[in-house]
N, C-alpha and C positions, 0 to 999 in steps of 0.2 A: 581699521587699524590706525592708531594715531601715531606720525611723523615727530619724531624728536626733533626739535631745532636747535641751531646753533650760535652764535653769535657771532659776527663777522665785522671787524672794526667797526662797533655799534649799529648793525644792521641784521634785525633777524635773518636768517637763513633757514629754507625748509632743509634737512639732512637729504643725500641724494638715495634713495632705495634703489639693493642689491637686486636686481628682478632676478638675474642669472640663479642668485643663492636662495632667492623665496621658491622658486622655480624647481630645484632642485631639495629644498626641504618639503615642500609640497608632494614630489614624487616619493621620496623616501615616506613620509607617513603614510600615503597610499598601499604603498611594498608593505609596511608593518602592516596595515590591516587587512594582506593577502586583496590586492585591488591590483590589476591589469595598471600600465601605462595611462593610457585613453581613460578609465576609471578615474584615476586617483586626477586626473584633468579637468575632471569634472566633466569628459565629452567622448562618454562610452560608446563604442559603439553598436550599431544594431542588434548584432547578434549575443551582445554580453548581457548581462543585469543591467538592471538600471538602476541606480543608488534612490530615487527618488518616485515615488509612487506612479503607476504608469496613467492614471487617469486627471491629474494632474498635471500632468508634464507634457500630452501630445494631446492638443482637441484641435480640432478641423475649424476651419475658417475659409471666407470665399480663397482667400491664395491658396491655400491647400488643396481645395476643391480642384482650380484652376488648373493648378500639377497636375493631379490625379487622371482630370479629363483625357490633359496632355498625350500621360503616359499611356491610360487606354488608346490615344490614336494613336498610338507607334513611338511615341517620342522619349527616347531614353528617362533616367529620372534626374540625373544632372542639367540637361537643357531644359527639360520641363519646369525645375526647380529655378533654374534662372528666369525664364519666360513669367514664372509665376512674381519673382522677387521673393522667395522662400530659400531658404538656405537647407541645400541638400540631405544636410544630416537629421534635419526637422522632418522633412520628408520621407527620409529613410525608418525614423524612429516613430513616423503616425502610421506608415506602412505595417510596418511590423508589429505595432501593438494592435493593429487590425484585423491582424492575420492573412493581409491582402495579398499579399507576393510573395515569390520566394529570390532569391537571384541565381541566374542561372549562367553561368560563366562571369564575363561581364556586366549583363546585363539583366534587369528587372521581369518576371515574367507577374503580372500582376492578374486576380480571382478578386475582380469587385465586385461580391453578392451582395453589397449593402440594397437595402430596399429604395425603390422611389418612384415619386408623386410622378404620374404620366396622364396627359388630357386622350381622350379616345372617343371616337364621335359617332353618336345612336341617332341614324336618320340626320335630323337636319341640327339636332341637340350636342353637348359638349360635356361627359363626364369623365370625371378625376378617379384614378383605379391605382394601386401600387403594385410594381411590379419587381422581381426578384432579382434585379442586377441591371450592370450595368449596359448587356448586350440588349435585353427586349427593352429598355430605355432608349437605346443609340437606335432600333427598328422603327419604333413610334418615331422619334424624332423627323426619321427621312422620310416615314411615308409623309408627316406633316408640312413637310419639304417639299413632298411631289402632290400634293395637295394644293400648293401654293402656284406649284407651276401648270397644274390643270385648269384650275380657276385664271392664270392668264391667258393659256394657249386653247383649252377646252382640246386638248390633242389628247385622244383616252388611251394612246400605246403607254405614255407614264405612268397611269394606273397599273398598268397588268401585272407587273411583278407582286403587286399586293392583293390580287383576287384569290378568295380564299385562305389567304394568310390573317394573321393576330396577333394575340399575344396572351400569356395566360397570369394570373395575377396572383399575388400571396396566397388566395385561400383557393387556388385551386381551378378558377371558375375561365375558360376562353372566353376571349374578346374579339371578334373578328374586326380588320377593319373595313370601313364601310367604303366600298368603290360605285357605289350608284352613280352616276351622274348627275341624276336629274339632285339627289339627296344632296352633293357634294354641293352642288351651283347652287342651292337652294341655301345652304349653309354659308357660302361665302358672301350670299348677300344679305346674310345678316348682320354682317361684319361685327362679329363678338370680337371682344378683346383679346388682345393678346393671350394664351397662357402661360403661367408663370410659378418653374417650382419653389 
């Protein structure tokens, strides 16, 4: 919008803009076109419409991810949003076009079935399998965790909580994970690389 100037004992002047009255003609054409407060703001929220196509307006990125993580470990979606440097309403609004949460009083109760990349180790080898959410991801994780700490301590009581457990993957197929010793130690001295989703 272009500022009308003025002229002030020979010196342009930009004209001062009414925010208060734009502000306020802003909400009134919202009301005319049956639009909510927060609508006609242009910063709907969650649970309304959203003026502006939803695939477009919320896509994931590592901050997003960041929150997300967050909030699967407990962490409301306001601090996570902050921790992240994502701005809460951005949050709320990738949630909800995900289908991820619902809110439950105060607070977030979040269903993140999205798929993902998880490493799973056959004998002394290292393959990549996709699993159906967010909880047999966070499994894999920690056994890869107590993985870490057998290969320093060789103390085999850290394995047991994972003998006979897995994990089952998109099409269906169980994974067990592998608690050998001899397989594990044999693996860790191969020292492959990090994995990374």
């Amino acid at each position: 919008m272009r500022i009308p100037r003025a002229k002030m004992n020979g010196t342009i002047m930009a004209r001062q803009r009414d925010h208060k009255a734009e502000y306020a003609r802003r909400i009134a054409r919202g009301k005319a076109r049956g639009l909510s407060r927060s609508q006609a703001r242009g910063h709907a929220k969650a649970s309304e419409t959203q003026l502006k196509p939803k695939p477009s307006e919320v896509k994931s990125d590592a901050r997003i991810e960041a929150a997300i993580l967050a909030m699967n470990n407990g962490e409301s979606l306001t601090r996570s949003a902050k921790d992240a440097q994502v701005s809460p309403e951005r949050l709320r609004r990738f949630i909800v076009s995900q289908d991820m949460g619902i809110k439950q009083g105060r607070r977030w109760a979040l269903a993140d079935s999205r798929p993902r990349r998880v490493p799973i180790i056959k004998n002394t080898n290292i393959k990549a399998i996709i699993v159906p959410g967010f909880d047999d991801a966070s499994r894999v994780g920690k056994y890869h965790n107590r993985i870490g700490q057998f290969a320093r301590t060789q103390d085999l009581s850290v394995l047991e909580p994972f003998v006979g457990e897995g994990v089952t993957d998109i099409s269906g197929k169980f994974h067990p994970f592998e608690t050998d010793p001899n397989a594990l130690l044999r693996y860790a001295m191969k020292d492959e690389p990090e994995f990374h989703e």
